[in-house]
C-alpha positions as CSV (number, residue, x, y, z in Angstrom):
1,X,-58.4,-44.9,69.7
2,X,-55.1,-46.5,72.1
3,X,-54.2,-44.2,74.7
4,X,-50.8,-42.9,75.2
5,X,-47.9,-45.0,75.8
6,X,-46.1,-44.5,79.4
7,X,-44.7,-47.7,80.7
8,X,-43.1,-50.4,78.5
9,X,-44.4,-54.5,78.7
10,X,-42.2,-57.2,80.1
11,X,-39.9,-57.6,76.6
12,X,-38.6,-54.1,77.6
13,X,-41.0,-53.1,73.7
14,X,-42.6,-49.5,74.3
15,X,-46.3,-50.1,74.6
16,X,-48.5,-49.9,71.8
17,X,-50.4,-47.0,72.5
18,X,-47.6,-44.8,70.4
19,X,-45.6,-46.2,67.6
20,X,-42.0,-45.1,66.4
21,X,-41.8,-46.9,63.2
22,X,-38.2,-46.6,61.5
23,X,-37.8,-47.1,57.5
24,X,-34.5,-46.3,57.5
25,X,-33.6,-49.5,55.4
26,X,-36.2,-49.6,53.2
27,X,-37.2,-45.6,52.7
28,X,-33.9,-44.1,53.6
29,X,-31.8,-46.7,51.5
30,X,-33.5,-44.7,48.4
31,X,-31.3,-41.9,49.2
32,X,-29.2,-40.9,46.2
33,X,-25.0,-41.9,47.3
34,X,-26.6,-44.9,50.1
35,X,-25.7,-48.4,48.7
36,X,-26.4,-50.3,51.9
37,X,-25.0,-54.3,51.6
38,X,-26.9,-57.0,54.0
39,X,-24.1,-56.4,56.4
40,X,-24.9,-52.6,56.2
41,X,-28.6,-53.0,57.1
42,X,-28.2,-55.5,59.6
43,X,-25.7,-53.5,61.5
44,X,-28.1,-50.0,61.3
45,X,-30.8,-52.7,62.3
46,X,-28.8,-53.7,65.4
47,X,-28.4,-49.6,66.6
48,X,-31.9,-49.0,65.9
49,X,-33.1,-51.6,68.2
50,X,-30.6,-50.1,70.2
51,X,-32.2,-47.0,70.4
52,X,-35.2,-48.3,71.3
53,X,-38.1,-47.8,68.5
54,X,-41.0,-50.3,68.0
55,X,-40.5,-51.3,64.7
56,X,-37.6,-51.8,61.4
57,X,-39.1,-52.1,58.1
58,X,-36.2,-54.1,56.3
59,X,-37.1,-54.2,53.4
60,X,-39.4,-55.4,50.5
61,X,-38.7,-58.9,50.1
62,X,-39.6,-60.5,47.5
63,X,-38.6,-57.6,45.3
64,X,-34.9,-57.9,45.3
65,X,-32.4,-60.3,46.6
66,X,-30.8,-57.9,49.0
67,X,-34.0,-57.7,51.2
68,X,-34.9,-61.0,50.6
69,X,-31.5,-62.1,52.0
70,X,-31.7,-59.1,55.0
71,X,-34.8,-61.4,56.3
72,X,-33.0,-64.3,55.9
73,X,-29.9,-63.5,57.7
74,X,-31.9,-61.2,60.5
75,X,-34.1,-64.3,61.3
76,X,-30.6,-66.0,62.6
77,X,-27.9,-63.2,63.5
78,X,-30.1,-60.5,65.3
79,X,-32.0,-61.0,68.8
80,X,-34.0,-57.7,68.6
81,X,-34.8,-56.3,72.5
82,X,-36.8,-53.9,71.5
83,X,-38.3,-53.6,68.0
84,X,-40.0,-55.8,65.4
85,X,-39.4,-56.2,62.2
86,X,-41.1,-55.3,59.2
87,X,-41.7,-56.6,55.8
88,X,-42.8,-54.2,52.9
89,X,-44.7,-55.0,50.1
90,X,-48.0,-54.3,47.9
91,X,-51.3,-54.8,48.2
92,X,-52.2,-57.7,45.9
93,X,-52.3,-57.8,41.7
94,X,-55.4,-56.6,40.3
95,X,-57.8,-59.3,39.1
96,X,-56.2,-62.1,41.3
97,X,-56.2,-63.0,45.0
98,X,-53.9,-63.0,47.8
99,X,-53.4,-66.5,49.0
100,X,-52.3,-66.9,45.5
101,X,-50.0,-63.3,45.1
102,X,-46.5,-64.6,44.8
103,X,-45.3,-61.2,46.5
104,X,-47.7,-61.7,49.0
105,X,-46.2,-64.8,49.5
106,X,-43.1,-63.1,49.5
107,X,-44.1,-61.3,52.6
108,X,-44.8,-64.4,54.7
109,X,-41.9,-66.4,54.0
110,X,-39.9,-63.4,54.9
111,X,-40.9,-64.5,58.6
112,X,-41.5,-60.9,59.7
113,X,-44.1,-60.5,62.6
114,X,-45.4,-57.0,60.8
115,X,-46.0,-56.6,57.5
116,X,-47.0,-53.3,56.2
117,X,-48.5,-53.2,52.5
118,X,-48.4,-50.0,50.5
119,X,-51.9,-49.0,48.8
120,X,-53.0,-46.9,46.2
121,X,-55.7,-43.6,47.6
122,X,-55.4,-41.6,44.8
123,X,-58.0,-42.3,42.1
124,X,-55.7,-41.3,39.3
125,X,-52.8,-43.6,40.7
126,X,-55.5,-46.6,40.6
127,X,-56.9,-46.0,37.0
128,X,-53.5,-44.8,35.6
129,X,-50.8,-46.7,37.4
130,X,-52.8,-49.5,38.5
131,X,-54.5,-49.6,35.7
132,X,-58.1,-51.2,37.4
133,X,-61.0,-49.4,38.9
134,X,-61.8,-47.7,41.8
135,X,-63.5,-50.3,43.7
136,X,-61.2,-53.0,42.6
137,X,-58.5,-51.4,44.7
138,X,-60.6,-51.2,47.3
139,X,-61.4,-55.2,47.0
140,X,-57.0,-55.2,46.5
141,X,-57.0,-54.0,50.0
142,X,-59.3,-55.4,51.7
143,X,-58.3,-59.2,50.6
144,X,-54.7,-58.5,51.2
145,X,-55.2,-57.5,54.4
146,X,-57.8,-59.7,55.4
147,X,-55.6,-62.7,54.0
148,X,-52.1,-61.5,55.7
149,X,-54.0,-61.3,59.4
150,X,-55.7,-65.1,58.8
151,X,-52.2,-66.0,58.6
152,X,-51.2,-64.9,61.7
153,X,-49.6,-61.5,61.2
154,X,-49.9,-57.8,62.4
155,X,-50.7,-55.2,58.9
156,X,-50.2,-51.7,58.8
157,X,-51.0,-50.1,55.3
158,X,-49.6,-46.9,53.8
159,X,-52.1,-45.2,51.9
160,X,-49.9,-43.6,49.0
161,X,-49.8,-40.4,48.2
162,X,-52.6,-39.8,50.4
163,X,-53.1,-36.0,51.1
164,X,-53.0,-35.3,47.1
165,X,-55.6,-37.8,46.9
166,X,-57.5,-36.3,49.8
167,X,-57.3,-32.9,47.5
168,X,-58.7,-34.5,44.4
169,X,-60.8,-37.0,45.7
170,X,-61.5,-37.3,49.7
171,X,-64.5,-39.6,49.7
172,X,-62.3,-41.9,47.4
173,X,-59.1,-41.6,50.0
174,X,-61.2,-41.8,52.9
175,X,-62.6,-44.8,51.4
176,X,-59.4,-46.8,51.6
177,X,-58.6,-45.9,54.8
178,X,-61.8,-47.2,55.8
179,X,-61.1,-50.6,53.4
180,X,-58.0,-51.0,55.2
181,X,-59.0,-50.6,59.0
182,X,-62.3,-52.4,58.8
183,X,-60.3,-55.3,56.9
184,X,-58.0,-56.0,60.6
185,X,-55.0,-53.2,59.2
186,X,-53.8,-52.2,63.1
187,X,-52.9,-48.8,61.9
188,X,-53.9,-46.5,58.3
189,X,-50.7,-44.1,57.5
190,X,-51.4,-41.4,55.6
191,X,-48.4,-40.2,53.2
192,X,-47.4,-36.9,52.0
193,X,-45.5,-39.3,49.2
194,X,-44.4,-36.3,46.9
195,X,-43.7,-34.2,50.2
196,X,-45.4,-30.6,49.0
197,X,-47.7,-30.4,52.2
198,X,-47.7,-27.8,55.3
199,X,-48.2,-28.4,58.8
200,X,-51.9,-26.6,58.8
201,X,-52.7,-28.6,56.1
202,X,-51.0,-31.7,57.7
203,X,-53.5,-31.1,60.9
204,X,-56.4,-30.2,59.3
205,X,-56.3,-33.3,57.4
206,X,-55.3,-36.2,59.7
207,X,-58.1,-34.5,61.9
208,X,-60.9,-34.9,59.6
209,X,-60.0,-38.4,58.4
210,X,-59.9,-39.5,62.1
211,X,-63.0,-38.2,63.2
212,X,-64.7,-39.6,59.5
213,X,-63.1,-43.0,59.3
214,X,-62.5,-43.9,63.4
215,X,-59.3,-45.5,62.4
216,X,-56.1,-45.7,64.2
217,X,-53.3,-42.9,62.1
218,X,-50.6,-42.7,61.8
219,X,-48.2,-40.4,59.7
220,X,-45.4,-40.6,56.6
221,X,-43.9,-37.3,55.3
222,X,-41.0,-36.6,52.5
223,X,-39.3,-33.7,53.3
224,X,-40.0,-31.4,49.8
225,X,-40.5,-28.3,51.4
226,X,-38.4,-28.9,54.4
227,X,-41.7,-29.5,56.6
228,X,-41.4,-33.5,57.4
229,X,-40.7,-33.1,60.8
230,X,-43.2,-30.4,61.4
231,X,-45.6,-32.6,59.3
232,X,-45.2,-35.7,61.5
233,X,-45.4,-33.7,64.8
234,X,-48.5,-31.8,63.4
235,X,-49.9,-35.0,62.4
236,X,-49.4,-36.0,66.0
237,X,-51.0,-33.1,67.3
238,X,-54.3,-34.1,65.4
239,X,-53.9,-37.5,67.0
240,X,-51.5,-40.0,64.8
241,X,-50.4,-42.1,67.4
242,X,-47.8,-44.0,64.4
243,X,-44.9,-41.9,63.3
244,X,-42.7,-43.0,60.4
245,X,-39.0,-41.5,60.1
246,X,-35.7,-42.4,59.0
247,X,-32.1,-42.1,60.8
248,X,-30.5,-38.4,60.2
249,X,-33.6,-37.8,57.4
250,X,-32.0,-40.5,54.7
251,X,-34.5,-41.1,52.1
252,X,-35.8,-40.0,48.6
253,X,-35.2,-36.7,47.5
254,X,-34.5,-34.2,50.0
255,X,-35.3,-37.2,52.6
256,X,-38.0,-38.1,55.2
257,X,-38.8,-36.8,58.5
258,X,-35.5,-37.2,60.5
259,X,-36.1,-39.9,63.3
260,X,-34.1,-37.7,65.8
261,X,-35.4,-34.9,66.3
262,X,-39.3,-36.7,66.0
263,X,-38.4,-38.8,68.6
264,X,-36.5,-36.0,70.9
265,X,-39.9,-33.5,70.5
266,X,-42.7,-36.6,71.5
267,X,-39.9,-37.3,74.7
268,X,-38.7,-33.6,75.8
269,X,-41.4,-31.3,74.2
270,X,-44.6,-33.3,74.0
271,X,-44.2,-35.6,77.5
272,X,-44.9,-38.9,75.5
273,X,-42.8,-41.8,76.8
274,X,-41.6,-43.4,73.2
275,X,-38.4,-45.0,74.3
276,X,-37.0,-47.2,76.8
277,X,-35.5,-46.2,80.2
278,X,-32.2,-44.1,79.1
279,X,-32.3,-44.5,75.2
280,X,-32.9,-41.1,74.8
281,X,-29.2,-40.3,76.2
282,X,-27.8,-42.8,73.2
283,X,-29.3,-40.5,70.4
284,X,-26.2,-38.7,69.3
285,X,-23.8,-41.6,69.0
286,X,-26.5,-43.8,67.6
287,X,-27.1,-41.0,64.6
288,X,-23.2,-40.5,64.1
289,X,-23.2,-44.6,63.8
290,X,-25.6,-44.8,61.2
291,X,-24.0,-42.1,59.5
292,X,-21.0,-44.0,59.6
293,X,-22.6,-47.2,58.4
294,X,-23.7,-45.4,55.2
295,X,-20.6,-43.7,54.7
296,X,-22.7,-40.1,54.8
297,X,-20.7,-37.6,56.9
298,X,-22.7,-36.4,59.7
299,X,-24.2,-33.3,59.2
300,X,-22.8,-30.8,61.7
301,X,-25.7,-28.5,62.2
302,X,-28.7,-31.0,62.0
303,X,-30.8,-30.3,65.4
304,X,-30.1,-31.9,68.7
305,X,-27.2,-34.4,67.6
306,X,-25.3,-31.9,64.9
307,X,-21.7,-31.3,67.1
308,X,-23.2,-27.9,65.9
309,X,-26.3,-28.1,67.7
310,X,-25.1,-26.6,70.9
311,X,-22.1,-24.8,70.2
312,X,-21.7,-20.8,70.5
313,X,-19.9,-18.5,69.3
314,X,-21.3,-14.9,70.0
315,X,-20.6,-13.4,73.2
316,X,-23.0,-12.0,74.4
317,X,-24.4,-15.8,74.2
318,X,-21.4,-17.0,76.1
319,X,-22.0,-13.8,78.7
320,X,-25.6,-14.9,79.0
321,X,-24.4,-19.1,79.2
322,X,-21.9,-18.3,81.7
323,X,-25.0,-17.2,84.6
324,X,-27.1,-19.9,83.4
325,X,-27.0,-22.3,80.0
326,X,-30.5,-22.3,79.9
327,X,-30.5,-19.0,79.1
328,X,-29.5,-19.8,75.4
329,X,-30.1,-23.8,74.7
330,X,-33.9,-25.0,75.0
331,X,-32.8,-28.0,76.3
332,X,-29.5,-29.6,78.3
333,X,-27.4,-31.4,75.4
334,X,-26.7,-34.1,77.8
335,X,-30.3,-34.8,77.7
336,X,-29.6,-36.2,74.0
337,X,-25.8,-37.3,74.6
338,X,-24.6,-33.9,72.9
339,X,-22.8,-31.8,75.0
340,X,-22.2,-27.9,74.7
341,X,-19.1,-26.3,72.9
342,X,-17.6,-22.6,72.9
343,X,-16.6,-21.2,69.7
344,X,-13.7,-19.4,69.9
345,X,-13.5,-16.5,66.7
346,X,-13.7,-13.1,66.3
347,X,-16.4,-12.7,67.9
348,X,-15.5,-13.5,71.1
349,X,-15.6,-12.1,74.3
350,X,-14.4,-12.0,77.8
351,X,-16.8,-15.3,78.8
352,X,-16.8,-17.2,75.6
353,X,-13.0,-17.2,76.7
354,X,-13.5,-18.1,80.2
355,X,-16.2,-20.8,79.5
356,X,-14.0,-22.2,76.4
357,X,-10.9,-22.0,78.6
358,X,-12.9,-24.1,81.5
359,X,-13.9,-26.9,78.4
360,X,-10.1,-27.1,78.1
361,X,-9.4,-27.4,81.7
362,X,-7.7,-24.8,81.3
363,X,-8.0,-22.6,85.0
364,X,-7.8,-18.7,84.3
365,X,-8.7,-18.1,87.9
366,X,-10.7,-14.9,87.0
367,X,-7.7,-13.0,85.7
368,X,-9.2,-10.2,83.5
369,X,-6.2,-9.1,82.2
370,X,-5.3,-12.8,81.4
371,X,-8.6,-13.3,79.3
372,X,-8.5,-9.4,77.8
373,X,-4.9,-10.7,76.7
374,X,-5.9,-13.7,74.9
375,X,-9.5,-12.1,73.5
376,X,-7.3,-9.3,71.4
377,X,-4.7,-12.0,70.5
378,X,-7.8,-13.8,69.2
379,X,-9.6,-11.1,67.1
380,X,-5.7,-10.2,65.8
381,X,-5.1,-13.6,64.7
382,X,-8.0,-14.0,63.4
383,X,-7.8,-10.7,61.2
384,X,-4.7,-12.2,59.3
385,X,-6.8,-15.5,59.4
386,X,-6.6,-17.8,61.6
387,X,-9.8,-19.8,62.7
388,X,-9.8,-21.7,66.1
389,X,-13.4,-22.6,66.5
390,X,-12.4,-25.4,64.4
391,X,-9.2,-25.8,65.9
392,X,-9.3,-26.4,70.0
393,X,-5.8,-27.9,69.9
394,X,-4.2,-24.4,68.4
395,X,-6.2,-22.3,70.5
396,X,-5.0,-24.6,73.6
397,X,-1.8,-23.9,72.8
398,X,-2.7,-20.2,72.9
399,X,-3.7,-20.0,75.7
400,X,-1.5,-21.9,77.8
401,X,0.9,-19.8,76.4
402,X,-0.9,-16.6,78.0
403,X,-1.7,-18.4,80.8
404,X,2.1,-19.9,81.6
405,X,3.7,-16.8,80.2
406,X,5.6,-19.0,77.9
407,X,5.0,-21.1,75.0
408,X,4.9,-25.3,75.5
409,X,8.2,-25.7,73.5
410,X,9.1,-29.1,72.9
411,X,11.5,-28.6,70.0
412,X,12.2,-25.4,68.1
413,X,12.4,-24.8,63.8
414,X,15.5,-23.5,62.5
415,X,14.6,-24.1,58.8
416,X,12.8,-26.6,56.8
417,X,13.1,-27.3,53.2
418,X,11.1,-29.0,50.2
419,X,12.2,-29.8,46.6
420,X,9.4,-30.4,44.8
421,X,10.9,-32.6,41.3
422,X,9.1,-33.5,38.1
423,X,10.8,-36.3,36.4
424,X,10.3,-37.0,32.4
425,X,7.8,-39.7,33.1
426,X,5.2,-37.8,34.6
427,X,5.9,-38.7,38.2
428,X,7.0,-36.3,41.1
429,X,9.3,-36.8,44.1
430,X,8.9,-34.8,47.3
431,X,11.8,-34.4,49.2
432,X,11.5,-32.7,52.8
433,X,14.8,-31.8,54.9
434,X,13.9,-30.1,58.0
435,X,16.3,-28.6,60.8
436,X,15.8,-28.7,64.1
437,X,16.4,-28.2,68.0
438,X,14.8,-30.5,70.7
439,X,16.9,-30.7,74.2
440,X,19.5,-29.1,73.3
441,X,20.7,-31.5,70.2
442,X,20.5,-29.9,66.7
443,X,18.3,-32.5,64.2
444,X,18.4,-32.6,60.7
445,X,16.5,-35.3,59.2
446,X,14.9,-35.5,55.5
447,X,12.6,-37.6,54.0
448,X,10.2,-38.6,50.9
449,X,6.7,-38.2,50.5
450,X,3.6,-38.7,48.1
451,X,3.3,-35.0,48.4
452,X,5.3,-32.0,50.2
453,X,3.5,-31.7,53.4
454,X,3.4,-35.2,53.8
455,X,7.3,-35.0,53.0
456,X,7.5,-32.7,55.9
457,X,5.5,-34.6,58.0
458,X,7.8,-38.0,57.5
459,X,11.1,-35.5,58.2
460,X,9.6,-34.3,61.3
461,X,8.8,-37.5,62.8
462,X,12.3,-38.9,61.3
463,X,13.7,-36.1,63.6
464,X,12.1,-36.5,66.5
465,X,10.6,-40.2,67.1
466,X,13.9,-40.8,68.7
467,X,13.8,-38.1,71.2
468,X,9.9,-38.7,71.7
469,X,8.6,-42.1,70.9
470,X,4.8,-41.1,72.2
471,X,5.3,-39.1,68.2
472,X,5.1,-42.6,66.7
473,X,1.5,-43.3,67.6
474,X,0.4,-39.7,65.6
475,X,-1.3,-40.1,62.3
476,X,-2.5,-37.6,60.3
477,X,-6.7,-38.0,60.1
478,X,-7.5,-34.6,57.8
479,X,-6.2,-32.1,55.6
480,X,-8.1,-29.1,54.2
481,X,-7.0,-25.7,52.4
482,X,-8.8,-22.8,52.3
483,X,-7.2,-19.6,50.0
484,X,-8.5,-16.9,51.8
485,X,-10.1,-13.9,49.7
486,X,-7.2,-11.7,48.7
487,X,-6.3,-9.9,45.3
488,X,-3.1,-12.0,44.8
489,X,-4.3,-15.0,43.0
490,X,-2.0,-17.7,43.7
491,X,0.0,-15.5,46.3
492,X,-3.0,-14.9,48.3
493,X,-2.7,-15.9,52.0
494,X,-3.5,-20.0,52.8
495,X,-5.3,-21.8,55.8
496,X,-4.7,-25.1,56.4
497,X,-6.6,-27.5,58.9
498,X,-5.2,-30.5,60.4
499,X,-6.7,-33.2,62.2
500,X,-4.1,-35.4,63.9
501,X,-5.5,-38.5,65.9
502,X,-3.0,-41.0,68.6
503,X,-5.4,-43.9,68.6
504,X,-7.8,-42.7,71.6
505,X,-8.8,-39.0,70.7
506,X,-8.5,-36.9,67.5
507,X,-7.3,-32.9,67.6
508,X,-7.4,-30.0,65.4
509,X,-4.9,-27.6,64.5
510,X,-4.6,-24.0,62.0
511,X,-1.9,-22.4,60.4
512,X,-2.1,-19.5,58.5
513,X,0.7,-18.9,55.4
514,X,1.8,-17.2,52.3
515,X,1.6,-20.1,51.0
516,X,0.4,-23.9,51.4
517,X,3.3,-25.4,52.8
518,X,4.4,-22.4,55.4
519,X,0.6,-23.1,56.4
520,X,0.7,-27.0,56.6
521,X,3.9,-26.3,59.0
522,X,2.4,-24.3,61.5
523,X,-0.5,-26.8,61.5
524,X,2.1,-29.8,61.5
525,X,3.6,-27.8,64.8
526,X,0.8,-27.6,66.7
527,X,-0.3,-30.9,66.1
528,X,2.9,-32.7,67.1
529,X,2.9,-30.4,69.8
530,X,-0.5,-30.7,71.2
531,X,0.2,-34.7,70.9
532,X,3.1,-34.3,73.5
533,X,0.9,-32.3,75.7
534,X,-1.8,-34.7,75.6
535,X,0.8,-37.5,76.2
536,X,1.8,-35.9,79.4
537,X,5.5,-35.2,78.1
538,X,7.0,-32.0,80.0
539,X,8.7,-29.4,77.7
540,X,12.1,-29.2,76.9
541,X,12.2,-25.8,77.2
């Protein structure tokens, strides 16, 4: 068996001892709501060479024109530095032979340097699916891959659904692992295809095959029972030296074992040198990329790059993070290219305040009556709710306020105004007029909208664009409600989020109403307000 990896060759490719195999585009693009174009997959190809694993499996080409294309195009418009790439396909038909298997042929023409075929190891897949016999599979294996490495190319075979075979028939599933590694297959995965295993069972498994067959492991888990990652490390602990993962968990089902945090456990938990010099420290934006790419958003509490992964919000947490961070994260976020956030609620206390007010830049030199000022204003506000762990800008604003013993007033509301008008043809009109003050001239300005607050928003920047051109680069990013529990129905009090963005940076804001549009203003206030502040504008008042 190959030792661990701990240097990488010449070509900047991590050694071969340890394999991080990604199947993002092939696995992952089964995800139900991912539609991935050839564009899409060679763009997530691009970030995962980026992020520095051995090997892409693009695709099955040969099975669809997408894929077939994907090689194509790859071939010409991508100059991988650190991974290869990786065709897909089957083990040749029944009854036939591989030099003459169009989809084998498939698989060579695709140009890929790796080729990994899938096999059947579960006897009642091979007499019902494949409809042969038991030893004709075998012979399906050991042809294809016999025939694949006489032309010059590296095979890895996934033996399908694997560990259920294993349960109903181990001398059988042993068997093809051994018809696949004695044929020239570089590495035997074992699949947890339907995903129902456990770790113990994962280990106890992978162990006994390895020590019975001799042949190199490696590991492929679905994520039915929430176990894929625990799976794939377990498998690693019986000695799989091949793991198989997708970006963010994309795949079938519930998904596959999440590439992220595989790779950050074999580099920060198990000591195993998988990536290249630094990669490590790309992790978060490379997963947020992807995410992008497949137009999934990211998921905010998924381990290590979640913008949830390090955040905290109780304070005795904060107390205990203020001496020393270690003291509640198990590893530095920067260590992943995360960093650490203070949530600012209810909960807080005295040194969620101080840590969250240092974030901000915001100096409260140690003033306890300061922070005891702005921890009650907090929990109050919050009461009649108001939520500023998802809204920095507001709570900024906040406490400046405290800190400055005055609010950052850039203009002042004397009234504002929406009519709201359903004409006989089904359309509406939304007129906004809004009132106000901003160095010492009185404003009035009104304007039209595709809704009220975005009525509002055009009469506010109709009002004040003269007076503070930096407003004309604002745009409006977000918008979400919330009716807060109440026993008023549709009087019960609103919460409105906005997310406001000037082109380099993107901020959130709250307001809190009887109703939606007495929210959306306070939200609208803040945001034009923080944008000012962030401009560098002094106050008017």
């Amino acid at each position: 068996m190959t030792t661990e990896a701990t240097d990488t060759d010449r070509d900047g490719v991590t050694d071969d001892g340890f394999h991080v195999f990604d199947t993002t585009l092939r696995d992952g693009a089964q995800r139900e709501g991912i539609n991935l174009t050839v564009a899409d997959k060679l763009t997530i190809a691009r970030h995962l060479d980026e992020f520095g694993v051995g090997f892409i499996e693009g695709g099955w080409p040969g099975a669809n024109p997408r894929d077939t294309e994907f090689f194509a195009r790859a071939r010409q418009e991508i100059d991988l530095k650190h991974a290869q790439l990786v065709a897909f396909g089957a083990t040749r038909r029944a009854g036939a032979t591989a030099a003459e298997d169009p989809q084998v042929k498939a698989l060579l023409d695709s140009g890929a340097p790796v080729i990994t075929l899938v096999a059947k190891s579960h006897d009642r897949h091979v007499e019902l699916a494949l409809r042969t016999t038991l030893d004709e599979n075998l012979e399906m294996v050991r042809d294809t891959v016999t025939y694949l490495r006489s032309q010059g190319r590296r095979v890895f075979v996934d033996c399908e659904h694997f560990f259920d075979g294993y349960r109903a028939n181990a001398p059988y599933a042993k068997a093809v692992v051994r018809a696949a590694s004695e044929a020239g297959a570089d590495v035997v995965i074992l699949c947890d295809t339907n995903g129902g295993m456990l770790p113990a069972q994962i280990q106890a498994v992978v162990s006994t095959v390895l020590a019975d067959t001799g042949a190199r492991l490696g590991i492929h888990a679905q994520d039915d029972t929430g176990c894929a990652v625990a799976n794939t490390l377990a498998a690693v602990d019986a000695g799989a030296t091949h793991v198989q993962c997708t970006a963010n968990g994309y795949g079938e089902r519930v998904g596959n074992a999440n590439l992220f945090p595989v790779v950050a456990a074999l580099e920060l938990k198990y000591g195993k040198k998988v990536l290249p010099a630094g990669a490590l420290q790309e992790m978060t934006r490379i997963s947020h990329a992807i995410a992008e790419v497949v137009n999934l958003t990211p998921s905010t509490h998924q381990p290590y790059v979640g913008v949830s992964a390090f955040a905290h919000k109780a304070g005795l947490h904060a107390s205990a993070i203020k001496v020393d961070p270690d003291l509640y994260q198990h590893i530095d976020p920067e260590q992943v290219g995360n960093t650490m956030r203070m949530l600012v609620s209810d909960m807080a206390g005295r040194a969620s305040i101080e840590l969250k007010g240092k974030e901000l830049g915001v100096d409260l030199g140690g003033n306890r009556e300061l922070v005891g000022r702005v921890v009650e204003r907090v929990k109050e506000r919050e009461l009649r709710g108001y939520t500023y762990e998802a809204a920095d800008a507001s709570f900024e604003l906040l406490l400046r306020e405290e800190a400055e013993g005055r609010p950052r007033l850039y203009f002042r509301t004397e009234s504002w105004r929406v009519i709201v008008e359903d004409r006989p043809d089904g359309t509406h009109a939304n007129e906004a007029t809004v009132k106000l003050w901003a160095k010492g001239e009185r404003i009035v300005a009104t304007a039209e909208g595709n809704g009220p607050v975005n009525a509002l928003d055009r009469a506010m920047r109709v009002g004040l664009e003269r007076i503070y051109p930096q407003l004309a680069k604002l745009e409006l990013v977000d918008y979400r409600v919330r009716i807060l529990e109440g026993r008023h129905g549709t009087g019960s009090t609103t919460r409105v989020l906005i997310t406001t963005g000037d082109g380099t940076g993107e901020w959130s804001t709250v307001g809190v109403g009887d109703n939606i549009i007495a929210a959306s203003w306070q939200a609208l206030e803040d945001a034009y307000t923080y944008g000012l502040l962030r401009a560098g504008v002094e106050p008017a008042e």
